[in-house]
N, C-alpha and C positions, 0 to 999 in steps of 0.2 A: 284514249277513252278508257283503257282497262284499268288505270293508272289513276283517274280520278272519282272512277267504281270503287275502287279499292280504297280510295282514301275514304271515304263516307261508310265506311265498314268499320265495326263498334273493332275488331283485332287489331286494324290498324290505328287506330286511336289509342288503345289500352297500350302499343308496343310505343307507340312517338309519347305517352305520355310518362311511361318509364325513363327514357331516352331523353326526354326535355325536362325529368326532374333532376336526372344526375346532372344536366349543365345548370340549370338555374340553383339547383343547391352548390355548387362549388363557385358559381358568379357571384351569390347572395356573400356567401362565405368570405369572398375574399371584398366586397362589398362594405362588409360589416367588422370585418379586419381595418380596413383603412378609415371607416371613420370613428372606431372606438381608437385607435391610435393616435387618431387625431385629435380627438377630446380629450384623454387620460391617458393617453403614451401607453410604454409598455409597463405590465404589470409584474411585480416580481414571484417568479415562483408558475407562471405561467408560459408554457412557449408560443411562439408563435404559431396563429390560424385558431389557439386552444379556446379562447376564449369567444371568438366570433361559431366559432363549429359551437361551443353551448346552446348559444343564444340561436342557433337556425336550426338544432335537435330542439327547442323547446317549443319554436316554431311550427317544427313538425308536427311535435306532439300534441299541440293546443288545436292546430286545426284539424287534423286526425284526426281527436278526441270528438270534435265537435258533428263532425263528418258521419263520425261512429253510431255517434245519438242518433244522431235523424234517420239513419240507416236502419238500427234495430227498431226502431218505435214507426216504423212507415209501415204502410199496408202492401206489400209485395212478398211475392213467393222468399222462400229458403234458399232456394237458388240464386237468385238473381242477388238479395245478400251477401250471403259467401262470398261471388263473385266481386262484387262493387268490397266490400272488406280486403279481399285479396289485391286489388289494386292499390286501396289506400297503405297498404304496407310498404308496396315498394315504389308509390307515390305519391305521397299524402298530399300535395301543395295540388298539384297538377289533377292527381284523382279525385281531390274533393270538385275542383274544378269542373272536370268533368261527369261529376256524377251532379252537380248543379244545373249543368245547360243540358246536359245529353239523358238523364234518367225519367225524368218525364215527360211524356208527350204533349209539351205546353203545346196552346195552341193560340194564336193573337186573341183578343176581343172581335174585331172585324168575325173573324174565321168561327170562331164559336157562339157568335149571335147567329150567322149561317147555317150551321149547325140544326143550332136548335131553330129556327124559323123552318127548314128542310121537314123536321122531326114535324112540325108542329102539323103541318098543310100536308105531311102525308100518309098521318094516325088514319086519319080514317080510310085507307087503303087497308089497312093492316087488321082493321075488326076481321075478329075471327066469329062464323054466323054458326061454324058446327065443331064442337069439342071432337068429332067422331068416336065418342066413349065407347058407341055400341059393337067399333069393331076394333077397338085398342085394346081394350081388355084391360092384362096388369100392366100395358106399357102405356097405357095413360098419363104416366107422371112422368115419363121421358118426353112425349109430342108434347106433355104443357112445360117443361120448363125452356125447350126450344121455343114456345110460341112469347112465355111470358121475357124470355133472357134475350130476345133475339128479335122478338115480335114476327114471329112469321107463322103460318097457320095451317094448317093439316086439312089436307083434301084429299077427299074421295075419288072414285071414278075417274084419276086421271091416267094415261099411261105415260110409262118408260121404259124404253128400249137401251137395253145394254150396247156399246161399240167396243168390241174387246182390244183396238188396236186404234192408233192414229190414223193408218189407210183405212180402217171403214167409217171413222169418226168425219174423215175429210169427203168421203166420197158423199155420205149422208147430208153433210151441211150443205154440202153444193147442189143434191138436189132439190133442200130445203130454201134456199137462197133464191132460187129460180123462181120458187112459188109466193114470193112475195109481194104484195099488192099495195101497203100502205106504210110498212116500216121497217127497220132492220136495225136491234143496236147489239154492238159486240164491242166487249171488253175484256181483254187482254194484259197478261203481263209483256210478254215477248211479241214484236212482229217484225218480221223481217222479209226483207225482200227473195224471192225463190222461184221455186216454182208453185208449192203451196199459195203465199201468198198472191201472188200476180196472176194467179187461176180467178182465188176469189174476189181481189181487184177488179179482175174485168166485169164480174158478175157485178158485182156493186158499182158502177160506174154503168153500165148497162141499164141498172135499176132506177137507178139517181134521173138516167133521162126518159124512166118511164112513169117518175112522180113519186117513187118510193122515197120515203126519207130517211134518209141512214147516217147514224150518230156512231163514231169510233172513238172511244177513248183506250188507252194505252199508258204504262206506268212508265214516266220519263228515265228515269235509274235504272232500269229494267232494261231499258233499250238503248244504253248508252253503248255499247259493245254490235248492237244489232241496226238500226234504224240510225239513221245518217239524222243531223240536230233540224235538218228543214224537210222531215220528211211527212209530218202535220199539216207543213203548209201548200206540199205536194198537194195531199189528200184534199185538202177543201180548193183547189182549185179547180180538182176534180167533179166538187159540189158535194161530197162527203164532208158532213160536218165531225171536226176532228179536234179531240180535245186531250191531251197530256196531264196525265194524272200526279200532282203534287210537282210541276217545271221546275227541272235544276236551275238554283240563280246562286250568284257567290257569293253566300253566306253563308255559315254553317249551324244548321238545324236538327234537334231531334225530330223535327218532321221528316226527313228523307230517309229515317231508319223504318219508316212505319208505309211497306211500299203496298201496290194492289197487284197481289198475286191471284185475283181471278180470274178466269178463264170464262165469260159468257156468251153467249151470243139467241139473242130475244126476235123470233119473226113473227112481226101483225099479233103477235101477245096471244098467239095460238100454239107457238112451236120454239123450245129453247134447246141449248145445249150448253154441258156442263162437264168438268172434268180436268186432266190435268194436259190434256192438250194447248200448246202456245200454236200461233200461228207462223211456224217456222219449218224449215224441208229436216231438221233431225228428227221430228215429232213424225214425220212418214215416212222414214227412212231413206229417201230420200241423197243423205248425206250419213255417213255412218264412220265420223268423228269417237264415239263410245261403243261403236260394236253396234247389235243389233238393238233399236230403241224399242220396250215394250212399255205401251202407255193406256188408256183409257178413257173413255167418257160417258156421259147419258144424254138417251134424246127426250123431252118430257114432252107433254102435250095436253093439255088440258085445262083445268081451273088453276092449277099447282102451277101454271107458267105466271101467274100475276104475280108472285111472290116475288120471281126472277125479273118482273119488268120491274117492279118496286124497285128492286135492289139497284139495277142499273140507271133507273133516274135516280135515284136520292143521288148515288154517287157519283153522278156525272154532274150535276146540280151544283155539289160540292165543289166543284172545279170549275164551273161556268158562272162569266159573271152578269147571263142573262136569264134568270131562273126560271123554270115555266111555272106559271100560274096556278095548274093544274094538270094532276094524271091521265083526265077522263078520255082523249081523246087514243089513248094509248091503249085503252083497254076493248077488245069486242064485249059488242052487245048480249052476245049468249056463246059460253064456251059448250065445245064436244064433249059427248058422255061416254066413256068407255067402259068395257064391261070388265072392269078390273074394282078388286074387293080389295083392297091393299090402300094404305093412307100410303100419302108421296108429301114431302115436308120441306121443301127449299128454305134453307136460311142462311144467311151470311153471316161472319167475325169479323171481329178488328180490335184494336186497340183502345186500350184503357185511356179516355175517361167516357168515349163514345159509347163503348161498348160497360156494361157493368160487369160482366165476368167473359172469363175465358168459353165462349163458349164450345167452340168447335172440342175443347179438351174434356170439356164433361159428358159433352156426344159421347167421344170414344171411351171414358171410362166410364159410360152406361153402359154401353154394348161388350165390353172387355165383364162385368159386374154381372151382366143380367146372365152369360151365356152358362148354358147346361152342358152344352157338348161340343160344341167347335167355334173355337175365335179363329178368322182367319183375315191375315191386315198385308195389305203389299205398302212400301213406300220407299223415295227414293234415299231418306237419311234414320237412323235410327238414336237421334239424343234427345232423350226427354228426361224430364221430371223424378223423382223419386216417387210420385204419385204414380203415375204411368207404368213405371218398372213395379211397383208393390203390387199392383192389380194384373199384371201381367203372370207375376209369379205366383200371384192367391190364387188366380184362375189354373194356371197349371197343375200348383201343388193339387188342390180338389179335384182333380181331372179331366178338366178340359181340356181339348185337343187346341193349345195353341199354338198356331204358326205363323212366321213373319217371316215376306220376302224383300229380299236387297241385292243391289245391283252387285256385279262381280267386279264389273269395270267402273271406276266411278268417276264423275266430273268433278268433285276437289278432293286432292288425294290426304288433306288432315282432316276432315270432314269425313271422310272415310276409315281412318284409323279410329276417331272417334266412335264412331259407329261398330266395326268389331270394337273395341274394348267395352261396349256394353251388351257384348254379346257375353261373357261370364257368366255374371249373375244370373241371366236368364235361361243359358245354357242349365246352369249346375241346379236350376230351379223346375228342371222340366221341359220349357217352353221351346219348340224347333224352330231352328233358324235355315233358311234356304237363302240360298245365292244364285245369281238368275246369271248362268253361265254365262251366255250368250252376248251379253252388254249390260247397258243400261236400262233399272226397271225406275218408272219417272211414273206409275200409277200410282195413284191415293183412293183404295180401296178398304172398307171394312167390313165384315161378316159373319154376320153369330145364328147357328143352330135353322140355317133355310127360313129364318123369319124375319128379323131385322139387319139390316145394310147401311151402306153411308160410301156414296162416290163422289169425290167432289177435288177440293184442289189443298188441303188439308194433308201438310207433308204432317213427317211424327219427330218434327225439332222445333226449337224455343220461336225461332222464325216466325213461322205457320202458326205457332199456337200462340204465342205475347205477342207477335212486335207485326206481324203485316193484316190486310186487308182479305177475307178468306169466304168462299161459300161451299154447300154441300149440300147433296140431297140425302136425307135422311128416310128410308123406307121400312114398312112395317109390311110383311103378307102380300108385299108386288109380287106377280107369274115372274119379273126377271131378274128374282132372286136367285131362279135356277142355273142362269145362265153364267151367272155373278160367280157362282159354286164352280161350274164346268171349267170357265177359265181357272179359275185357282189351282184346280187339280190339274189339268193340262199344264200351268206354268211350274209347278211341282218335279213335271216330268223333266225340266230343260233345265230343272237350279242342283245344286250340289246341297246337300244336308250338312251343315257345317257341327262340327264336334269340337273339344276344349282343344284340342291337338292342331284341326286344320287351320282354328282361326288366333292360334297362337298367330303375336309378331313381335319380331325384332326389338332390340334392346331399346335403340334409336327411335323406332315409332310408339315404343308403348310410353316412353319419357314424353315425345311430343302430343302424344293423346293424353295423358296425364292431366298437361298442361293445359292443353284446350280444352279439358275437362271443364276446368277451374272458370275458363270464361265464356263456355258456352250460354249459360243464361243472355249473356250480352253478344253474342255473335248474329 
């Protein structure tokens, strides 16, 4: 299984298409040897191979060239350029190939009439009834480009409880599970079988024979390492309706690079959860494979949860090919009022043509832009953009207190080199970097000046921000902003403050982070 994970990863593509240019160019070669030999014999003044090696350099060059065009004159970032450039160099026949099938996220006709019918039947969820201008103030124009780029809409009086760890994220859900009367939908990247899971198995199976209806969907690729290939059909025998997000078939698609790394879970459309918790025993420690796991989530509660059931019908919709008609039944009749003054902002990302811009990344470089006095981001990889890193360093230079936390121990170790080697520039820019001694830190947190936040499942690599399926609450003036601050500074105390010196490396990793430099846009 780990084996045909990995073949559906854009490095292992970029590496076999190198590798399968050098043999088809010396096939072609000798190819085009024997039939110009055949035609016109040998030519004088030419040796052999000389004359067929022309004609397949010209070869190269004509489709390269052509490869090249479409490349600079497309709408995509600088990065992912470069990168898609850099491959045509050292495989032009094979690379133009694959930046043909693999660079857009084609989708069938079938698939994006669905789409758009999805889109059409669930606008009118998404009317937003109150801009809340009177308590946004100057960050007015951050909630509306979230509401207009994303369609999701800003609510008052809702709460949200911080869970600063997987154990209390897990202990919470379960007693939120129990209080369920008419629904339960959770959507997952990772689910595996544990002790985590088979706790809240039983609860949902429990539920199921008390009339609750519970919809599970799960990212098929996601779980090819974790969840056994019939374990969907376990679930619905159970009466848990169970649906696999984007099912591995043997084909090869740029649809299986574009996975749903959300983490939800929606009860009776009163009570959600959000964050970078999978439903797996490393996320509660549980198992401690990376050392000690520090992670994160939000419990919402309020108006602000319709956002969240929206999200998880359209996208389970998308996968199902019996569509519901209509949301209404989903939603309560009157939501709770709590006495919290803070707008709460649930919205989801994803991928280009669904999505019209990146949006989870202008989230963060609002909040990296807007801050006065302290940016503070934990997250588990650190390769972003030239955008990302410039606003990162403008905020430092002018003197904001920024700081980023990354794990010590990490789960891929080139992934990780990458990640220190862009630790320099930000280094030598101001900006402090912390390393979470202890293990692995897997939260996706962000927070500027005790006013605005953002926790959600929004890693800080091309992943998370291009190429998968992603959501986040975005908060303005929530009370558990404070809490948000306390853990930071607490995880502060357990990371090492890394300097140019500590996170020097080796000759060997800084050549293969170099590298994977070049094709992180497409990683």
């Amino acid at each position: 299984m780990k084996l045909i994970k990995a073949l559906f990863g854009r490095t292992a593509l970029t590496i076999f298409a190198i590798l399968l240019q050098l043999l088809i160019s010396i096939a072609l070669v000798w190819l085009i040897d024997i039939i110009v030999t055949s035609l016109i014999g040998n030519i004088r003044g030419i040796g052999p191979y000389m004359l067929s090696t022309i004609i397949m350099t010209a070869i190269d060059i004509v489709i390269a060239a052509i490869t090249t065009v479409r490349i600079v004159i497309r709408d995509m970032s600088p990065d992912e350029k470069m990168s898609w450039l850099v491959v045509l160099v050292f495989a032009p026949i094979i690379g133009s190939l694959l930046y043909l099938f693999f660079s857009h996220p084609y989708l069938s006709r079938r698939r994006m009439l669905l789409h758009m019918d999805i889109r059409a039947r669930s606008a009118k969820y998404y009317a937003c009834k109150d801009d809340c201008a009177d308590v946004l103030g100057d960050r007015l124009r951050s909630s509306k480009f979230i509401y207009e780029a994303a369609g999701a809409a800003p609510y008052k009086y809702s709460d949200v409880k911080y869970l600063p760890s997987g154990e209390a994220f897990f202990e919470q859900l379960k007693q939120e599970l129990e209080k369920a009367r008419k629904h339960i939908f959770m959507e997952y990247f990772i689910i595996e079988r544990g002790k985590m899971w088979d706790e809240i198995e039983s609860i949902l199976v429990r539920k199921v024979s008390e009339g609750v209806v519970v919809k599970v969907m799960y990212d098929d690729i996601g779980n090819l390492t974790h969840a056994k290939r019939g374990f969907w059909k376990e679930l619905r025998k159970k009466g848990i309706e169970c649906l696999r997000f984007n099912p591995l078939r043997p084909v090869m698609s740029a649809i299986y690079n574009n996975r749903d790394h959300r983490k939800i879970t929606v009860i009776d459309g009163v009570t959600a959860f959000v964050g970078g918790v999978n439903l797996a025993d490393d996320y509660i420690n549980e198992t401690h494979r990376l050392g000690e796991w520090k992670d994160c989530a939000v419990m919402v509660r309020g108006a602000a949860v319709r956002s969240l059931s929206i999200m998880f019908l359209t996208a389970y919709d998308s996968q199902d090919d019996k569509q519901l008609e209509n949301y209404d039944e989903y939603f309560p009749e009157f939501y709770e009022y709590f006495d919290e003054e803070g707008i709460v902002q649930p919205f989801a990302d994803g991928p280009r043509p669904l999505y019209p811009t990146h949006v989870a990344e202008n989230v963060i470089l609002d909040i990296i832009d807007g801050a006065k006095k302290y940016v503070y981001i934990t997250t588990p990889y650190l390769i972003i953009n030239h955008n990302l890193i410039t606003a990162l360093c403008r905020a430092a230079i002018s003197g904001v207190d920024v700081r980023i936390v990354t794990p010590r121990i990490p789960d891929k170790k080139i992934v990780f080199w990458i990640t220190r080697r862009n630790y320099k520039k930000l280094l030598r820019s101001g900006v402090r970097i912390y390393e979470f001694v202890p293990g692995f830190v897997h939260a996706k947190t962000y927070l500027s000046d005790d006013e605005v936040g953002m926790v959600g499942t929004v890693n800080m690599d091309y992943r998370s921000l291009v190429h998968h399926y992603e959501c986040g609450v975005w908060m303005y003036k929530t009370s558990c902003l404070k809490d948000i601050k306390a853990d930071h500074e607490k995880l502060f105390t357990e990371c090492e403050e890394m300097t140019l010196e500590t996170a020097r490396q080796s000759v060997p990793k800084r050549v293969v982070s170099a590298i994977g430099s070049l094709f992180a846009p497409m990683l």
